[in-house]
C-alpha positions in Angstrom: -45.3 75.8 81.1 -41.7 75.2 80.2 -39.7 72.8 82.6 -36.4 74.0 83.6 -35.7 77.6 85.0 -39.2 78.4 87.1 -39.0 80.3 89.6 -40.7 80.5 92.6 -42.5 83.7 91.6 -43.5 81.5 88.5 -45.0 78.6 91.0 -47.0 81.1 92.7 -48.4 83.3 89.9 -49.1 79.3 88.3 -50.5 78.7 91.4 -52.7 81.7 92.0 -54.1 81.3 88.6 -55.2 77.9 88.7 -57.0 78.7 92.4 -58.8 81.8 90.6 -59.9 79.8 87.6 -61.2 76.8 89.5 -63.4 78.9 92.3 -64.2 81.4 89.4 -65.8 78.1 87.3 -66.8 76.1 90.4 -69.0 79.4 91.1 -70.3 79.9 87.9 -71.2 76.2 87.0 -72.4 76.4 90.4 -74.9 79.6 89.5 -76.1 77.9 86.6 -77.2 75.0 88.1 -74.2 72.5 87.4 -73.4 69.6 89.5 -69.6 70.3 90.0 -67.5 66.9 90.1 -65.1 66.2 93.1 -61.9 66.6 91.2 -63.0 69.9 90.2 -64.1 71.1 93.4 -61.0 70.4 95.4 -58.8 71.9 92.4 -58.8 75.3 94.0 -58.2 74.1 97.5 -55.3 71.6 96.4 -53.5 75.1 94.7 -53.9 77.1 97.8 -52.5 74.5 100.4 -49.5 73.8 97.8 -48.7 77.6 97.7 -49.2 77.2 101.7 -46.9 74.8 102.2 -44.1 76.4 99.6 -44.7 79.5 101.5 -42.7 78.0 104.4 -39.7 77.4 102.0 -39.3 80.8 100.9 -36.8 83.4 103.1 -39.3 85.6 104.8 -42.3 83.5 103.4 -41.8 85.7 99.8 -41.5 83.6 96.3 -37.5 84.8 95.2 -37.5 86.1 91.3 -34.2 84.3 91.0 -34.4 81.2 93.4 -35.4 78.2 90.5 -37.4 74.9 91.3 -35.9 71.5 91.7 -36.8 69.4 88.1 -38.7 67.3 90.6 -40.9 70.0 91.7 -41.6 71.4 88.5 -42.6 68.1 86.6 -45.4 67.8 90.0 -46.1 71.7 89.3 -46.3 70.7 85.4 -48.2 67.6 86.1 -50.7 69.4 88.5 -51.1 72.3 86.2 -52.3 69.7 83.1 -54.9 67.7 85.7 -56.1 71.4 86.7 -57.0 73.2 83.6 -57.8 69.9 81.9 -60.7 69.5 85.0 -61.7 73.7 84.0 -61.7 73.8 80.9 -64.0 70.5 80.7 -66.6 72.2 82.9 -66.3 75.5 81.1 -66.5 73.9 77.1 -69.7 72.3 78.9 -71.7 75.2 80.1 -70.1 76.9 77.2 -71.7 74.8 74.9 -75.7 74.3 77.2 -75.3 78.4 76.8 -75.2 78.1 72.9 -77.8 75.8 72.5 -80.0 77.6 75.0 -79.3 81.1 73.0 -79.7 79.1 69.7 -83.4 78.1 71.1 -84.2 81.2 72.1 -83.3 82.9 68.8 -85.4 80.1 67.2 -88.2 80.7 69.4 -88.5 84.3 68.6 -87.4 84.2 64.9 -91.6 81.9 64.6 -92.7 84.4 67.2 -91.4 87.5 64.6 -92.9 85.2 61.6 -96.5 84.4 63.3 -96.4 88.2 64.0 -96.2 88.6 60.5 -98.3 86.5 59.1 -100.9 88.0 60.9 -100.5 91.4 60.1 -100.9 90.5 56.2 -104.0 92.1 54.6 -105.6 91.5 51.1 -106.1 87.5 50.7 -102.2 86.9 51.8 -103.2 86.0 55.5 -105.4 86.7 58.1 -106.7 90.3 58.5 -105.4 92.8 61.9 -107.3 92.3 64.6 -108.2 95.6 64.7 -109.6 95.3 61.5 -111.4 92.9 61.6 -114.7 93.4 63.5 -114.7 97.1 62.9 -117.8 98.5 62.3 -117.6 100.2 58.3 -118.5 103.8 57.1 -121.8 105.4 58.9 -122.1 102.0 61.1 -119.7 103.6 62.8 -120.0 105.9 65.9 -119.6 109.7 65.1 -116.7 110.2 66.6 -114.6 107.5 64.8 -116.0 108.5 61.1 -113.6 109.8 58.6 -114.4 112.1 55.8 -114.4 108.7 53.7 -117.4 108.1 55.3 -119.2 111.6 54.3 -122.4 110.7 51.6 -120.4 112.6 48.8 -117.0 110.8 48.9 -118.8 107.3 49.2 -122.0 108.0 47.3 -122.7 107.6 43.3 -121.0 110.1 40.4 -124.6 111.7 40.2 -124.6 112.6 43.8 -121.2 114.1 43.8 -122.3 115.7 40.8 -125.0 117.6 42.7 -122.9 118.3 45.9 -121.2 121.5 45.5 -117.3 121.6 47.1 
């Protein structure tokens, strides 16, 4: 923020902002389990009784476009805005940062999930055979209905026998 010139619309939409952002990241920290500090909890209540009690300076409690702050009250505004998104934007780089490393773990966690998957599905000597493979019943050891044509005596059986067996 600039010193020198603001309005009173300025003071409230600077106002306004810094009571959203504070109850917007005192309810999300909140959510996710934060424990909020003092400062940062009171943030949005401090903005709303300062736009309160400026209300009662304004003609027909409306901020003027035109009507300027004193320097006074702008280096207070200035000074307030600073503590404010300072207090936010600690909170928010926080849970920002908890997100990142939880997202990073997950990713992690199913990147050796995807690779055990893997690993398991190898056949031929490179890993461990599908379970569904593996204690399978072979050729006429298995049940009639799960026999392929593999498993017919002339597609398994010796040249000779083919030989015989007329297609």
């Amino acid at each position: 923020m600039l010193i020198g010139g603001t309005t009173q619309l300025d003071h409230t939409r600077i106002l306004l902002g810094i009571w959203t952002a504070a109850d917007q990241e005192v309810a999300a920290a909140t959510a996710a389990g934060y424990v909020i500090p003092v400062e940062l909890r009171r943030i949005g209540r401090h903005a709303q009784n300062q736009l309160k009690r400026a209300r009662h300076r304004w003609a027909a409690h409306l901020p003027d476009h035109e009507q300027q702050m004193s320097p006074a009250e702008e280096h207070r505004l200035a000074d307030f805005q600073r503590n404010a998104l300072d207090l936010i934007t600690d909170m928010r780089v926080r849970r920002t940062a908890d997100m990142r490393r939880t997202a990073t773990a997950e990713i992690r966690a199913l990147e050796e999930l995807a690779h055990g998957r893997l690993l398991s599905l190898r056949v031929g000597g490179r890993g461990p055979a599908p379970a569904r493979f593996r204690d399978e019943p072979a050729g006429r050891d298995r049940p009639p209905a799960q026999r392929t044509r593999r498993d017919h005596p002339c597609h398994r059986g010796s040249a000779g026998h083919r030989a015989n067996h007329h297609h």
